[in-house]
ZALOTOR-92238 format. One record per atom (N, C-alpha, C, O): residue number from 1; x, z, y. Coordinates in pm, whole numbers. Example, Ala and Ser with C-alpha at 12.3 -4.5 7.8 and 13.67 -1.06 7.14 Angstrom:
ZALOTOR-92238
R   num       c1       c3       c2
R     1     1319      780     -569
R     1     1230      780     -450
R     1     1320      780     -330
R     1     1424      846     -332
R     2     1285      708     -225
R     2     1367      714     -106
R     2     1290      787        3
R     2     1341      804      114
//
This chain:
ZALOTOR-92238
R   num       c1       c3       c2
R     1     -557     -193    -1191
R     1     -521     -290    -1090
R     1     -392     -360    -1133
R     1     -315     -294    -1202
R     2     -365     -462    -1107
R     2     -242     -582    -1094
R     2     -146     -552    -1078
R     2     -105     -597     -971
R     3      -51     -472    -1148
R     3       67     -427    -1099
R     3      107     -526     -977
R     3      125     -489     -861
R     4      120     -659    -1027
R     4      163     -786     -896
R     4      108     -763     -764
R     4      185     -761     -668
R     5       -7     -746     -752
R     5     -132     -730     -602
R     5      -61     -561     -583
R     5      -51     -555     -461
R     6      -25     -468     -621
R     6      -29     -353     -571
R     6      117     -396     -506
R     6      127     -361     -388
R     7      249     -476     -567
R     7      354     -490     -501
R     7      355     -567     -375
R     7      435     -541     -284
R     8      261     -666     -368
R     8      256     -800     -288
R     8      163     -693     -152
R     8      191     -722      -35
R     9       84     -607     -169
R     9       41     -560      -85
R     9      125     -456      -44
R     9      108     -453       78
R    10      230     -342      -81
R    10      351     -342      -35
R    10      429     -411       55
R    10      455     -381      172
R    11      468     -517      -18
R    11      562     -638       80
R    11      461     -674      201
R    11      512     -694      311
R    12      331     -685      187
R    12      281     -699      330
R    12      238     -646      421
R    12      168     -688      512
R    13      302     -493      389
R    13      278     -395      473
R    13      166     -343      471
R    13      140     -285      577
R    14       58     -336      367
R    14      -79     -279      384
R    14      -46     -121      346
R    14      -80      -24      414
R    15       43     -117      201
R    15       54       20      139
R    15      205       95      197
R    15      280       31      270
R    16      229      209      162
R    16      399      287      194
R    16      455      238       68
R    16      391      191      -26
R    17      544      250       73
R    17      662      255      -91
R    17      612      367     -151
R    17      581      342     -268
R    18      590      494     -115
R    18      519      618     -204
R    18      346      624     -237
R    18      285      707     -305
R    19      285      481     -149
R    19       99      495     -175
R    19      174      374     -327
R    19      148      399     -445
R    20      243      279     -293
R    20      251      137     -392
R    20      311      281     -522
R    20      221      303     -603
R    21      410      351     -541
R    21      464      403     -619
R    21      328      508     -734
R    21      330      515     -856
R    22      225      575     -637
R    22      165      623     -683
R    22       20      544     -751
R    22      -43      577     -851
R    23       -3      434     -660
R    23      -68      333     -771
R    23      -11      288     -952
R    23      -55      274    -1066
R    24       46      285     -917
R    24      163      213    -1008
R    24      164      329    -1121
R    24      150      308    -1241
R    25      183      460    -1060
R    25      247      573    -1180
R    25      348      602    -1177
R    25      383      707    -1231
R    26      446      515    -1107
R    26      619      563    -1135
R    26      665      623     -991
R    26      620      591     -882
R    27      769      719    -1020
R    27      883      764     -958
R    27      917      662     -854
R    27      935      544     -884
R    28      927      719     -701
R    28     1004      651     -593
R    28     1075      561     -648
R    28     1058      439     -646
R    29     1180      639     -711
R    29     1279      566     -747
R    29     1318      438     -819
R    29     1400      347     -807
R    30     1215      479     -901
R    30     1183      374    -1017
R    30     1085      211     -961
R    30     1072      103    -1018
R    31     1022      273     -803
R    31      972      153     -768
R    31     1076       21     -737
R    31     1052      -99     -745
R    32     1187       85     -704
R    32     1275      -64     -641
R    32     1304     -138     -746
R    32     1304     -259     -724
R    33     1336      -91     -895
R    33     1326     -157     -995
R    33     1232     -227    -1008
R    33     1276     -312    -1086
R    34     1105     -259     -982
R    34      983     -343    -1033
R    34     1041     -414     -921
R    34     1079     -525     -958
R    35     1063     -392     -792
R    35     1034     -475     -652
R    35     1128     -553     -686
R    35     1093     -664     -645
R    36     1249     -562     -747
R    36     1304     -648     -769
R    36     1345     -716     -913
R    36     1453     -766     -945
R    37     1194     -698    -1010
R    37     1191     -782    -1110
R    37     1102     -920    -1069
R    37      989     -932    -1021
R    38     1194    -1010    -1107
R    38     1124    -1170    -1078
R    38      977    -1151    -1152
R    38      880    -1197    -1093
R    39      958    -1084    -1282
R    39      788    -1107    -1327
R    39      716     -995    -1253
R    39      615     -963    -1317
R    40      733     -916    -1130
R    40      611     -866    -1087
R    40      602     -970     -944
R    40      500     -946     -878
R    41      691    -1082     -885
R    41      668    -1142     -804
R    41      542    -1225     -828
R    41      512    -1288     -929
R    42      451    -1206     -670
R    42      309    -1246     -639
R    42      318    -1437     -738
R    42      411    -1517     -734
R    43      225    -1445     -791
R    43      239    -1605     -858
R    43      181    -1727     -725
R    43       86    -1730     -646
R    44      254    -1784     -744
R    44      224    -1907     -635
R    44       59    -1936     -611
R    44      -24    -1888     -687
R    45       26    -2010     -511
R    45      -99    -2058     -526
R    45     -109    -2186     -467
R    45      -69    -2230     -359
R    46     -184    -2246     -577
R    46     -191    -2430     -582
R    46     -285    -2426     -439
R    46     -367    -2347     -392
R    47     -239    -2527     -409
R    47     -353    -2588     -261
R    47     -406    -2684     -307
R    47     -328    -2776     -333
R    48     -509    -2701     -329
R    48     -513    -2862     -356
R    48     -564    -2906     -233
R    48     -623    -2835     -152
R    49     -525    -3094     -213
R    49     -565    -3133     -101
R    49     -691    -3204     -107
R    49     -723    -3272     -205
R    50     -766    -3189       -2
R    50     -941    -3182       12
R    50     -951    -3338       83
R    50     -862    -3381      157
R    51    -1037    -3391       59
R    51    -1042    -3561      156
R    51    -1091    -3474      304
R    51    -1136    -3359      293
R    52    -1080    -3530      422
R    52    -1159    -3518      558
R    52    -1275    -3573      555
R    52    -1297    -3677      492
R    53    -1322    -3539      591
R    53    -1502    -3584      628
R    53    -1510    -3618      769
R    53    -1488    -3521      842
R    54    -1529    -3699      813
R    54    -1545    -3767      934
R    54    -1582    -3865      997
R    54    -1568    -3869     1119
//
């Protein structure tokens, strides 16, 4: 799995800090380190805009 999707589902409250830690493989401790590396932050998502139909 996505290291990124296992953090982002963390931050949205689906997993604990110890279910996200044990996905992952690492030490409690060692999770706040990823949580606050800029490359495991979730990647943006393009919207594109759609015409209306009407």
């Amino acid at each position: 799995m996505d290291k990124r999707k296992v953090i982002t589902a963390y931050r949205r409250g689906m997993i604990s800090i110890q279910e996200c830690a044990q996905i992952l493989g690492v030490d409690s401790s060692q999770i706040m380190g990823l949580m606050n590396d800029p490359q495991m932050a979730e990647l943006p998502r393009v919207i594109q805009k759609q015409p209306m139909l009407g």
